[in-house]
C-alpha positions as CSV (number, residue, x, y, z in Angstrom):
1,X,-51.6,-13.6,-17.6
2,X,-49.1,-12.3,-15.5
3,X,-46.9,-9.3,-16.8
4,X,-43.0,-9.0,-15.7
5,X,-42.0,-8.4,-12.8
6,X,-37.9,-8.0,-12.4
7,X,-35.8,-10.2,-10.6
8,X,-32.5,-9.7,-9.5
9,X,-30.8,-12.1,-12.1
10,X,-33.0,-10.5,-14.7
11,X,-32.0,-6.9,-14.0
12,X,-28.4,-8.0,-13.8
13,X,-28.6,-9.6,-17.0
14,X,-30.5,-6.3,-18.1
15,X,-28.1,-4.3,-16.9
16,X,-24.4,-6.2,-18.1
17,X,-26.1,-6.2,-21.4
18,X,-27.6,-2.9,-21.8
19,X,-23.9,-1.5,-23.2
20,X,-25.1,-3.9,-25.8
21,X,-28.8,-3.3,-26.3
22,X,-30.3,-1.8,-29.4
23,X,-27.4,-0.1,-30.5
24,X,-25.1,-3.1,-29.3
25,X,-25.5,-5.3,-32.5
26,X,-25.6,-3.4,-35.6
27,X,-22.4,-4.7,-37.0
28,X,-24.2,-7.9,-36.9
29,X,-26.4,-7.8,-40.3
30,X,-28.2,-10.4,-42.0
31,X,-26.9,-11.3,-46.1
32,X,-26.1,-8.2,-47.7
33,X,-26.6,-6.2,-45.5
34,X,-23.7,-8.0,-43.2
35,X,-21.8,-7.7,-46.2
36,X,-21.9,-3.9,-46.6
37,X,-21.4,-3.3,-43.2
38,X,-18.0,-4.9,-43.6
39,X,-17.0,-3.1,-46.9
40,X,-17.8,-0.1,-44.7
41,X,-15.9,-0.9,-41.8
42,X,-12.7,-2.1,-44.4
43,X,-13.0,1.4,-46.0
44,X,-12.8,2.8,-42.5
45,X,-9.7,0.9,-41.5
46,X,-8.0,2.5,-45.0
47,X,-8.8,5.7,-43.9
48,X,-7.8,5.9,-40.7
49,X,-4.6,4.6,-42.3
50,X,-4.2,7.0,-44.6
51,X,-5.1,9.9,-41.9
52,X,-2.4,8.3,-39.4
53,X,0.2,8.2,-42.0
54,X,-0.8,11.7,-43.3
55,X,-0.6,13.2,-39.9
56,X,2.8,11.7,-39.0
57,X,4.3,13.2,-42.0
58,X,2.7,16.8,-41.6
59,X,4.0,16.6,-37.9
60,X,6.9,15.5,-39.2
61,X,6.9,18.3,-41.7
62,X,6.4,20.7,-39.6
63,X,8.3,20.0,-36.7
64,X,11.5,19.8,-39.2
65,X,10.5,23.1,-41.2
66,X,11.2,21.2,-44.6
67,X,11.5,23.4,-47.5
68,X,9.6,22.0,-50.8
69,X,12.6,20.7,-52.2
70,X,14.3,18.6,-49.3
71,X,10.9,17.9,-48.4
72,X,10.2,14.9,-50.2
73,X,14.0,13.1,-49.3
74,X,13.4,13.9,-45.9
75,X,9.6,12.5,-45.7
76,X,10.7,9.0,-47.2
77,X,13.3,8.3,-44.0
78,X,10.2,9.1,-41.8
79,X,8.3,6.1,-43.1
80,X,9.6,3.6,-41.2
81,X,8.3,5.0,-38.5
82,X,4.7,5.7,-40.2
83,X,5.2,1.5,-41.4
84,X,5.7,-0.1,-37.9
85,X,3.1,2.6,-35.8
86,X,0.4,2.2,-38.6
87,X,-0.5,-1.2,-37.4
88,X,-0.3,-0.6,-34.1
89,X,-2.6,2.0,-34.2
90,X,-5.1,0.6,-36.6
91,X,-5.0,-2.5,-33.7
92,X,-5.9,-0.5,-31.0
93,X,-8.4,1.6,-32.9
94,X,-10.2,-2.1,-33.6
95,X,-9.9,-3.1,-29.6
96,X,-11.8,-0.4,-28.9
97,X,-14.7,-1.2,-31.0
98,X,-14.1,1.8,-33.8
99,X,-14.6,-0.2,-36.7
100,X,-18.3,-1.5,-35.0
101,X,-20.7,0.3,-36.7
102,X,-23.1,0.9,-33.9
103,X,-20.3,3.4,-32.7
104,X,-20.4,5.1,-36.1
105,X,-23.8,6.2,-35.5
106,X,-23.2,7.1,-31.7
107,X,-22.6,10.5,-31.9
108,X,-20.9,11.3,-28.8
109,X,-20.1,8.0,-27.7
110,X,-18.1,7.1,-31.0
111,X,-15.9,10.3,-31.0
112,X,-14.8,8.9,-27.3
113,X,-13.5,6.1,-28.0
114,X,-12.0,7.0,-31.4
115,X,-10.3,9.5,-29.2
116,X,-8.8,7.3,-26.4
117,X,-8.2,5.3,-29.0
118,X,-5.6,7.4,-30.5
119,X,-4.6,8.3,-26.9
120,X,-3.5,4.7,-27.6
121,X,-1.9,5.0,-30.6
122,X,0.6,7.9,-28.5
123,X,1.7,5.0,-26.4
124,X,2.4,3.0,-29.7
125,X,4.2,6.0,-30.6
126,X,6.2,5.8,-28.0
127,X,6.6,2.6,-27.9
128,X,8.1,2.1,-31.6
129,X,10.4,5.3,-30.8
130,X,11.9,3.0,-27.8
131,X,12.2,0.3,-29.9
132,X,13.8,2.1,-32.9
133,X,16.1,3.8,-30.1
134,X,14.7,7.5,-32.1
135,X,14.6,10.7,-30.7
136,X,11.1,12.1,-31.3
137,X,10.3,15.9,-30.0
138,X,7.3,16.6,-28.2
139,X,6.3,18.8,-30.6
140,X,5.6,15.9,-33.0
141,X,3.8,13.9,-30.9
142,X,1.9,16.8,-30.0
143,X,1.4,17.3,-33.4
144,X,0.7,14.0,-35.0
145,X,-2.0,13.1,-31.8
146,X,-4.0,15.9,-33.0
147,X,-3.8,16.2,-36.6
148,X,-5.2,12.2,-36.3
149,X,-8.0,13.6,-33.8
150,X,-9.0,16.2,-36.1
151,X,-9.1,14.5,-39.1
152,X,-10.2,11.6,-38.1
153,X,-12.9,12.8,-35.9
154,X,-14.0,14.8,-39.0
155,X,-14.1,11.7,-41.4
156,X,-16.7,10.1,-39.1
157,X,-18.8,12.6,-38.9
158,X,-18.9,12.6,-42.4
159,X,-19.6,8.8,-42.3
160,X,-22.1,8.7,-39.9
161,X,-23.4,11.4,-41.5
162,X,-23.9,9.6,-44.9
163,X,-24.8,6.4,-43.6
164,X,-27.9,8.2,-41.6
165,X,-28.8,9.5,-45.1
166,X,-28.1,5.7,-46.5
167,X,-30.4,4.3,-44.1
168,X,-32.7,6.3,-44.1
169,X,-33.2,5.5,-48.2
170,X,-33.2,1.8,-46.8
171,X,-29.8,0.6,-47.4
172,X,-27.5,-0.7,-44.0
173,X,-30.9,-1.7,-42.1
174,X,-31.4,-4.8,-39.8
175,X,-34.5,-6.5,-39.9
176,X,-35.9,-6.8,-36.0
177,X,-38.6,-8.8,-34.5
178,X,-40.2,-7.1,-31.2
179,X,-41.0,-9.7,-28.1
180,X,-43.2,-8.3,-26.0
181,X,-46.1,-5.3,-26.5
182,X,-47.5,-2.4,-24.3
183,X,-47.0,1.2,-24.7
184,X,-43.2,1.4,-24.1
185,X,-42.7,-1.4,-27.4
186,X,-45.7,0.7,-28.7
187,X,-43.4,4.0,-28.5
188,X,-40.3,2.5,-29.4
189,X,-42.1,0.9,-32.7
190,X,-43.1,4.2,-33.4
191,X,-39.6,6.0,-32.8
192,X,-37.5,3.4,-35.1
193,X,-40.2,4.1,-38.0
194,X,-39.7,7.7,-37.7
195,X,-36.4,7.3,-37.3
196,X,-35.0,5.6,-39.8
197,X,-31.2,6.4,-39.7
198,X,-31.1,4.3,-36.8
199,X,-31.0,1.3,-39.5
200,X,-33.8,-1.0,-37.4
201,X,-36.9,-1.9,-39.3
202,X,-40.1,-3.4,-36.7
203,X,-40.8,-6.7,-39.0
204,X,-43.0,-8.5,-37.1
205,X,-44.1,-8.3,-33.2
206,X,-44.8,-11.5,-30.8
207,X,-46.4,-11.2,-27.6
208,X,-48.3,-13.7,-25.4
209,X,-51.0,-11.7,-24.5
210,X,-52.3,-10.5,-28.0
211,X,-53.9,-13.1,-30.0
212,X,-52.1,-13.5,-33.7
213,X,-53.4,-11.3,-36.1
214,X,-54.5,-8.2,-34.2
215,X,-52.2,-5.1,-35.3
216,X,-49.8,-3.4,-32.3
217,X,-49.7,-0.8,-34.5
218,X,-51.4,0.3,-38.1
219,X,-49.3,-1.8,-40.4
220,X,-47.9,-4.3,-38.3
221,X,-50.0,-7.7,-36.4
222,X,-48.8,-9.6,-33.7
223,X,-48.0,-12.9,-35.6
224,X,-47.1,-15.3,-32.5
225,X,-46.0,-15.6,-29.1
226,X,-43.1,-14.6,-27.8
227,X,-41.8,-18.4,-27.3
228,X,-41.9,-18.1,-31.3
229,X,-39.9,-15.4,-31.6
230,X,-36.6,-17.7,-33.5
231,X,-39.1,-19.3,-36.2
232,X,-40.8,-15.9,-36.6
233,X,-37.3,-13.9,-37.1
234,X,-36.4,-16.7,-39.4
235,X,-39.1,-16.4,-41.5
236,X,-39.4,-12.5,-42.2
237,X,-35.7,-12.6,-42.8
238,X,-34.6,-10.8,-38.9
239,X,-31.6,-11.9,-37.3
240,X,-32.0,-9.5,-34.1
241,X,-35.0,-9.7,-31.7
242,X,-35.6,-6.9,-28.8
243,X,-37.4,-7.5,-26.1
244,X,-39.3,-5.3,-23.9
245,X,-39.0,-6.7,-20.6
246,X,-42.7,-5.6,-19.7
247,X,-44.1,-8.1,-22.1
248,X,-42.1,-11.3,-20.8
249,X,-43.3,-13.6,-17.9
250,X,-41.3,-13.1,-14.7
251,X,-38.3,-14.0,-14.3
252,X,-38.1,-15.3,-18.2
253,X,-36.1,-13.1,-19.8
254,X,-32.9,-15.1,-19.0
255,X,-34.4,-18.2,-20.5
256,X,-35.5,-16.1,-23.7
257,X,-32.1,-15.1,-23.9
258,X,-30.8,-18.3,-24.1
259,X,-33.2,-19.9,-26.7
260,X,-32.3,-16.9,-29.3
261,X,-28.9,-16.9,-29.2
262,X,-29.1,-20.9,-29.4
263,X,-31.3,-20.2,-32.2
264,X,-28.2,-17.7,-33.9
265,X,-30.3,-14.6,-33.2
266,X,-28.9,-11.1,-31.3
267,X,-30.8,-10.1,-28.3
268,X,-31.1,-6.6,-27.5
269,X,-33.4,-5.4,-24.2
270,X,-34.9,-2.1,-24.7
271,X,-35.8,-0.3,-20.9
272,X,-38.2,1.5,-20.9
273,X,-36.9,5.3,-20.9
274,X,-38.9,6.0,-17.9
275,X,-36.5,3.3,-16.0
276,X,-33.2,4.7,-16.9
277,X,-32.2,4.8,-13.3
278,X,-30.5,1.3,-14.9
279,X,-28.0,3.4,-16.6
280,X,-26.7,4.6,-12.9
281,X,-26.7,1.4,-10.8
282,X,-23.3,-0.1,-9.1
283,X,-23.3,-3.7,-7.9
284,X,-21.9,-4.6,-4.7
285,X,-22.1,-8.5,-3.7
286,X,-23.2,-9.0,0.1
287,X,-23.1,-12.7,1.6
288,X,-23.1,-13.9,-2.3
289,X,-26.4,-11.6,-2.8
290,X,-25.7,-9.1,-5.3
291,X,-27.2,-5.4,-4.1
292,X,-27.8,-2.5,-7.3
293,X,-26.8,0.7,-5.7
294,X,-28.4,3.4,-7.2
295,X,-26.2,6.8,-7.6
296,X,-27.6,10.0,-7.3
297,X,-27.6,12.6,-10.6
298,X,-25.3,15.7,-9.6
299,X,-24.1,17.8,-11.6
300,X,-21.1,18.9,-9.9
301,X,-19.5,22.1,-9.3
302,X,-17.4,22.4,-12.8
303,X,-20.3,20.9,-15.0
304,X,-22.5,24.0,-12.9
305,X,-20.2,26.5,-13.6
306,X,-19.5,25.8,-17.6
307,X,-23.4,25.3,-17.8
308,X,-23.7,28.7,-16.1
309,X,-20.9,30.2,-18.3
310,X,-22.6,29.4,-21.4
311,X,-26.0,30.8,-20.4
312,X,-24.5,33.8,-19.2
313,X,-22.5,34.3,-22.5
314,X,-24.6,33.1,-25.0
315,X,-27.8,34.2,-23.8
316,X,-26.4,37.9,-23.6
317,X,-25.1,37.6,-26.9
318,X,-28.3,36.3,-28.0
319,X,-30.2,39.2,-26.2
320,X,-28.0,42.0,-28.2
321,X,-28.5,40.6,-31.6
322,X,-32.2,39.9,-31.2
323,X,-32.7,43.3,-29.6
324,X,-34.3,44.9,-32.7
325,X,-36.2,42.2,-33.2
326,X,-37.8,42.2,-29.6
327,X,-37.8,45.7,-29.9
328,X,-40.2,45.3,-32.6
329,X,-42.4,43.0,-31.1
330,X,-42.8,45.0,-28.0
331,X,-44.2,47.7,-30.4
332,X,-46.2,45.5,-32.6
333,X,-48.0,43.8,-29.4
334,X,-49.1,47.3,-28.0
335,X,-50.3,48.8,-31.4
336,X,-52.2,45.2,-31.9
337,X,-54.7,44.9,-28.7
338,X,-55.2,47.0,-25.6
339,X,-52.5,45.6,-22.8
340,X,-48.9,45.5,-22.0
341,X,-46.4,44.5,-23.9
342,X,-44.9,41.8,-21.8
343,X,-46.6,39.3,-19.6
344,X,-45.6,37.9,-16.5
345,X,-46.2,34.4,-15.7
346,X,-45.3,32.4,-12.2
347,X,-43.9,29.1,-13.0
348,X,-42.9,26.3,-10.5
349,X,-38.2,25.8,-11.1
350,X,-35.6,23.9,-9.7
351,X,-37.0,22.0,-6.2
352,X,-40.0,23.5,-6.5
353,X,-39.5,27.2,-6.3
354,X,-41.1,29.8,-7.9
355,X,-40.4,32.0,-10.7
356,X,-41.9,34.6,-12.7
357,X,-41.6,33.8,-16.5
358,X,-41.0,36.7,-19.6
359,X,-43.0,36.4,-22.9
360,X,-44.6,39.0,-25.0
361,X,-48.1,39.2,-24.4
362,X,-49.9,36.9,-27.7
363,X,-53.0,37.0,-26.3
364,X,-56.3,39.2,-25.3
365,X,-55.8,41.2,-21.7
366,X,-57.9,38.6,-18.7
367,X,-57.0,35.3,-21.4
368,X,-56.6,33.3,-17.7
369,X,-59.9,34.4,-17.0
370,X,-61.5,33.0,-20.0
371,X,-59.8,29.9,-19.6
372,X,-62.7,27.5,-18.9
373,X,-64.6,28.7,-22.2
374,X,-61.8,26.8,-24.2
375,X,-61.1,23.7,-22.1
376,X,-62.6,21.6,-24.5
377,X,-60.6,23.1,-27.2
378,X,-58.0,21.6,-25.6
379,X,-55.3,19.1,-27.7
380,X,-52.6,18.5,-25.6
381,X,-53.7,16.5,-22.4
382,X,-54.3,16.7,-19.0
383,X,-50.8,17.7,-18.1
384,X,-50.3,20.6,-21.4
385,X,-53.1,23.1,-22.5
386,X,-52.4,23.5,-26.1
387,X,-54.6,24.6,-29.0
388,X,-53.9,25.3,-32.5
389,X,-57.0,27.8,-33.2
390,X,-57.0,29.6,-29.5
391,X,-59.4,32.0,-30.1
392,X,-57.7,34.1,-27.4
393,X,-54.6,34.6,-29.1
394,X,-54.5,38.3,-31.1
395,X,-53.1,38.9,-34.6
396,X,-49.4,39.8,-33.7
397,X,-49.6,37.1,-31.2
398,X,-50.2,34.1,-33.8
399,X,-47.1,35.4,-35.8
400,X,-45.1,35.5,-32.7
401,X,-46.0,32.3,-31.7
402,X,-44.8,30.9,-34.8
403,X,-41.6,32.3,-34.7
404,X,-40.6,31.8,-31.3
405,X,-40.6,35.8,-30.9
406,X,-42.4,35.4,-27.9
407,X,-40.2,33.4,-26.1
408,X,-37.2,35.5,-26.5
409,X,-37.6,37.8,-23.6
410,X,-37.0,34.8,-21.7
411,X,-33.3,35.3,-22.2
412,X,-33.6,38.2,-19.0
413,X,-34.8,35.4,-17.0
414,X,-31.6,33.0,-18.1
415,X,-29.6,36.5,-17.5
416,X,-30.8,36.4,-13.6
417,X,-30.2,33.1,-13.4
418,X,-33.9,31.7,-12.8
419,X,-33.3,29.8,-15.8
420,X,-31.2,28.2,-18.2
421,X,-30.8,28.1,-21.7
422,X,-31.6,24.0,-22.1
423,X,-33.8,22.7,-19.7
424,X,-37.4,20.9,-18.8
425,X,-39.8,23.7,-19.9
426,X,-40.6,25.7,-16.2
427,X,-44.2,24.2,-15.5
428,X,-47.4,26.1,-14.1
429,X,-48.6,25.9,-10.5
430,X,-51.2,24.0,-12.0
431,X,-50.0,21.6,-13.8
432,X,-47.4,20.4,-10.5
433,X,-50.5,19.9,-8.9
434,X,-51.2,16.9,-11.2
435,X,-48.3,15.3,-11.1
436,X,-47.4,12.2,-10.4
437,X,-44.4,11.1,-7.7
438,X,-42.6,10.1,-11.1
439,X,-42.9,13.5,-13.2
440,X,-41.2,15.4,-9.9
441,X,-37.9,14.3,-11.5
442,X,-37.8,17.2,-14.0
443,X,-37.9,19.8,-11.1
444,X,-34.4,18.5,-10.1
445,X,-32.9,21.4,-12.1
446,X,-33.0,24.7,-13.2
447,X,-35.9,25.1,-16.4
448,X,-34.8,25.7,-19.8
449,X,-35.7,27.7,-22.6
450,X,-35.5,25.3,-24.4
451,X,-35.4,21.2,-24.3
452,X,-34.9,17.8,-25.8
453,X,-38.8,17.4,-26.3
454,X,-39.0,21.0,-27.7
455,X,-36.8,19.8,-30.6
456,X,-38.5,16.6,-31.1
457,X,-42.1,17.7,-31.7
458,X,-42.7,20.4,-29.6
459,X,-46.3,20.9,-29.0
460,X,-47.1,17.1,-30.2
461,X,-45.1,15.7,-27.6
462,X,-47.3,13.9,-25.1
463,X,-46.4,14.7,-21.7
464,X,-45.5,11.5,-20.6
465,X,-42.9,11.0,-23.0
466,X,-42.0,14.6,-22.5
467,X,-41.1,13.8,-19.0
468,X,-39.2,11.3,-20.1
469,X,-37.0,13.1,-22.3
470,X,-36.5,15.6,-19.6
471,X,-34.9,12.6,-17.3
472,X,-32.9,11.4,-19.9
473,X,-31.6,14.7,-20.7
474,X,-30.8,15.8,-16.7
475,X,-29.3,12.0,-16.2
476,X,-27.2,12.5,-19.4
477,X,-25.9,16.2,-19.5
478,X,-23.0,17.7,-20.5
479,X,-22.1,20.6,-22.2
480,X,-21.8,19.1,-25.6
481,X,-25.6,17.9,-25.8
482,X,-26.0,21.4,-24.7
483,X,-25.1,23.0,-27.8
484,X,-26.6,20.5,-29.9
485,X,-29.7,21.1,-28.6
486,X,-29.2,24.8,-29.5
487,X,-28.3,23.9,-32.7
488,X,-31.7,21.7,-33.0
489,X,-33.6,24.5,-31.8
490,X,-32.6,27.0,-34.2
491,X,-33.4,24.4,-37.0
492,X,-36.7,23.6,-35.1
493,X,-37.2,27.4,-35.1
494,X,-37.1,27.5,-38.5
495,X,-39.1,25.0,-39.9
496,X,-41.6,26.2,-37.4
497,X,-42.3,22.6,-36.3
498,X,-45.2,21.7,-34.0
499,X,-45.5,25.5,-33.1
500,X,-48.7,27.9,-32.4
């Protein structure tokens, strides 16, 4: 049977509704689960209320210099005020989706609009104090826009927090029927289950091209075609189906579209991540035929400059305070096996240009040489060389290893500026060499230290997917996601996961 092939109504449908794919629907929940999605969002409205109100008065408080025993007098003829901009605020707050709880669990993209929400909620401000004919100083204003932002940045934090930990026990899910199967809806089945704060449980899977019964994964059959999809999400209790547009017929995903949202169910479209070039397309309509422009990643000159700011100052801070620690290791390899204590690596960077990579030496003097003795030993791939018993690595080395130690002297490379801090790992020569046109999109920047795949899985990454990540990460950067991904790594670190 024919697999998809995009058309131009397709992709347009793909991409007005990808704001609103898997993440898109999950205030939408079936029974009692729909139910304690609203008593959360409810409870969400009564705090932001009680924050606004709280933060108005404390402005107000402070701005006036109340003493404790005028304070209370004085606070009461400010409530007015609170009384006509409180529902103002909550309103516009609501407009922009805050109260949705696919924006609770966000991250990022939450905290934005909660906080051009209460850029709104200034105007309102404003607004009342014309209508009211008040004089309000700047200072309040000042004051009261970022007591809200604080406080109410930190309350959902805290709530998306607990709701990842409530989800995760099985409470605020959404059961999901998967249209469509190949290794894309393979890896996203396998993400969601080990994922489960996301709140999306894989029920069932229906494809035309797998007969009913055989499993897409250990645990879960195909139970139907994809045509089937409303009387299978009926029956195993889903009221969202996503599709992954590789396992429709051409041009049918409109048509799919229609028939589950006739039959009351969400649609979502899940991309695959390797096509993320959707997220960056502009459509211009030429003689009534529309034409998807794709925009170039750049990080431009201020985004370069903060990057480069951090490396520069928290990889030298990083290099003082592990210091002792490298020092140590430097001394540990040379008393451990004949050799130096650092080795010196060329790696392929940004366009294609070469570097030469620090790391303490782990393993035995001429290990390159003996590289083609343990090829078969191999666990990683064609693209990685990774093995968790490499007889060439020495004592000290296998403790390094684990640790990370042996990365750290890395941080004079970030120092030069041959790399960065975050970043696609810097590949071997090599390992270019077998790359596909695709994979050449993580050479578009300067290598990291450390990077998104590094943190989720490190060594058990396949490479594909790993390439992947990188993509996402370059066509997705800022400097926030920077320092979370430090964060992760530190906590990665730790646990020691997927190193050796």
């Amino acid at each position: 049977m024919q697999r998809w092939r995009m058309t131009t109504g397709d992709l347009l449908d793909t991409q007005r509704h990808q704001a609103t794919a898997i993440v898109s629907t999950a205030e939408v929940a079936p029974n009692s689960s729909r139910r304690a999605h609203r008593r959360l969002s409810l409870a969400l409205v009564g705090t932001d209320a009680a924050v606004i109100a709280t933060s108005s008065l404390l402005a107000y408080a402070i701005r006036t210099q109340l003493s404790a025993l005028e304070g209370l007098g004085a606070l009461a003829a400010e409530l007015p005020v609170v009384a006509a901009v409180l529902p103002l605020w909550l309103s516009i707050l609501a407009a922009l989706g805050c109260y949705r709880t696919q924006y609770l669990t966000s991250g990022s993209e939450g905290i934005r609009r909660f906080a051009a929400a209460s850029m709104g909620g200034l105007l309102a401000l404003g607004f009342v104090s014309f209508l009211l004919n008040l004089q309000l100083s700047r200072l309040y204003v000042a004051l009261t826009f970022l007591f809200v932002l604080g406080l109410g940045t930190a309350g959902r934090v805290t709530v998306r927090s607990w709701l990842s930990r409530q989800r995760a026990a099985g409470r605020f899910t959404r059961n999901v029927v998967l249209a469509g199967l190949d290794d894309d809806s393979r890896r996203l089945i396998r993400t969601l289950r080990e994922s489960p704060q996301c709140g999306y449980r894989i029920v069932a899977v229906v494809d035309d091209d797998t007969a009913s019964g055989e499993p897409a994964l250990p645990g879960l059959p195909v139970v139907g075609g994809v045509n089937e999809a409303p009387t299978v999400a009926a029956t195993h209790g889903a009221d969202l189906v996503i599709v992954a547009p590789t396992g429709t017929r051409p041009g049918s995903l409109r048509q799919l579209t229609v028939q589950l949202q006739d039959s009351g169910l969400d649609v979502a479209v899940a991309p695959s991540l390797y096509e993320t070039v959707l997220r960056r397309v502009a459509v211009e309509t030429a003689a009534n035929v529309p034409l998807l422009h794709v925009n170039q990643v750049r990080l431009t000159t201020g985004k370069a400059l903060a990057k480069r700011l951090l490396d520069v100052t928290a990889g030298g801070a990083l290099l003082m305070a592990l210091s002792p620690v490298m020092l140590a290791a430097a001394v540990a390899v040379r008393l451990d096996s004949p050799g130096p204590a650092l080795f010196r690596q060329t790696r392929v960077g940004r366009n294609g240009r070469e570097l030469t990579l620090l790391k303490f030496r782990t393993m035995d003097v001429g290990a390159d040489d003996r590289l083609q003795e343990v090829a078969d030993l191999n666990e990683a791939g064609h693209h990685f060389f990774k093995i968790r018993q490499d007889p060439r690595v020495t004592r000290v080395g296998r403790v390094l290893r684990r640790w990370s130690v042996d990365e750290t002297p890395q941080l004079l490379n970030v120092l030069r500026g041959e790399l960065s801090l975050v970043g696609p790992r810097p590949p071997l020569p090599r390992e270019v060499a077998r790359y596909h046109p695709w994979h050449h999109q993580r050479l578009r920047v300067k290598p990291g230290v450390t990077g998104i795949w590094q943190v989720s899985g490190r060594a058990h990454v396949p490479f594909d997917e790993a390439v992947r990540m990188d993509v996402f990460y370059i066509e997705n950067w800022s400097l926030g996601y920077d320092l979370l991904l430090l964060a992760k790594t530190v906590r990665a670190v730790l646990r020691c996961d997927g190193a050796y």
